[in-house]
C-alpha positions, -999 to 999 in steps of 0.1 A, spaced: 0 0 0 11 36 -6 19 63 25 23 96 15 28 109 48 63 114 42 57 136 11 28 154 24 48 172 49 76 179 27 55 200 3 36 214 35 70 227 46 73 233 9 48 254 4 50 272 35 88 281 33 72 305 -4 37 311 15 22 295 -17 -10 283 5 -26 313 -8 -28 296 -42 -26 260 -34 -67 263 -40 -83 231 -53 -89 251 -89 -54 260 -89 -37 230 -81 -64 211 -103 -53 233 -132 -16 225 -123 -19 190 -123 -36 191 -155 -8 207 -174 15 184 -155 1 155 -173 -3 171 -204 31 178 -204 38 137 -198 14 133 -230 35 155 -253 65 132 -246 46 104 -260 27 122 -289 28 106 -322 51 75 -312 47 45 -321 37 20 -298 73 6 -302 86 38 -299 67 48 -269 77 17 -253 116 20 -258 113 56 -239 132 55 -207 158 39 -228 164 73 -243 173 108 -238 135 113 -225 139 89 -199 146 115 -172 122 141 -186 93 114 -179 106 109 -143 107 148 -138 70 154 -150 57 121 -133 71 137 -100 53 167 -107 22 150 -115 25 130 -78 32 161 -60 0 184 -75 -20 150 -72 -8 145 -33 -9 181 -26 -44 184 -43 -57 158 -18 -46 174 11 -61 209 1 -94 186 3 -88 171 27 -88 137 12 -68 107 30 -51 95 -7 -39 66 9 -74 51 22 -87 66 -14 -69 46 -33 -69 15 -5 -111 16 -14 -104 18 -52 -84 -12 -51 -106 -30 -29 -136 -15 -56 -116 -26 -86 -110 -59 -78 -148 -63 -73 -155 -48 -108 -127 -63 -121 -127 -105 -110 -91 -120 -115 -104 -151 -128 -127 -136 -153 -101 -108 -165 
């Protein structure tokens, strides 16, 4: 199971340290988190499927680990602006999934 305890007070302390809570609103960070993964898109726009797959074994390779740690930080940083525990979200999705989605019959 995930925690993100750990980074949930580093981008508290973070945020704090610039007095960014200001604009840390759920619109805003919403928004940011959107262009995040746009910007994770546009990496993989018009490859191949080949090509898309041989990605972190090229020059994009750390590019795609620097906008997928953007993406986790808006996304954790969203959930604590609404006061969403992430980890038990995602601990009932699971839980949901598997329900919806039967290993056997998969």
């Amino acid at each position: 199971m995930i925690d993100t305890a750990g980074l949930e007070a580093e981008l508290h302390k973070f945020a704090d340290a610039r007095d960014w809570h200001q604009y840390h609103t759920p619109k805003n960070l919403a928004m940011a988190l959107s262009v995040e993964v746009a910007e994770l898109v546009e990496i993989f726009q018009w490859h191949t499927p080949a090509q898309a797959n041989a990605v972190m074994r090229s020059d994009e390779a750390r590019h795609v680990e620097q906008e997928l740690a953007d993406i986790a930080m808006y996304l954790v940083r969203l959930s604590m602006v609404l006061g969403v525990d992430l980890n038990r979200a995602v601990a009932e999705k699971l839980v949901m999934n598997a329900q919806k989605y039967p290993a056997p019959q998969a």
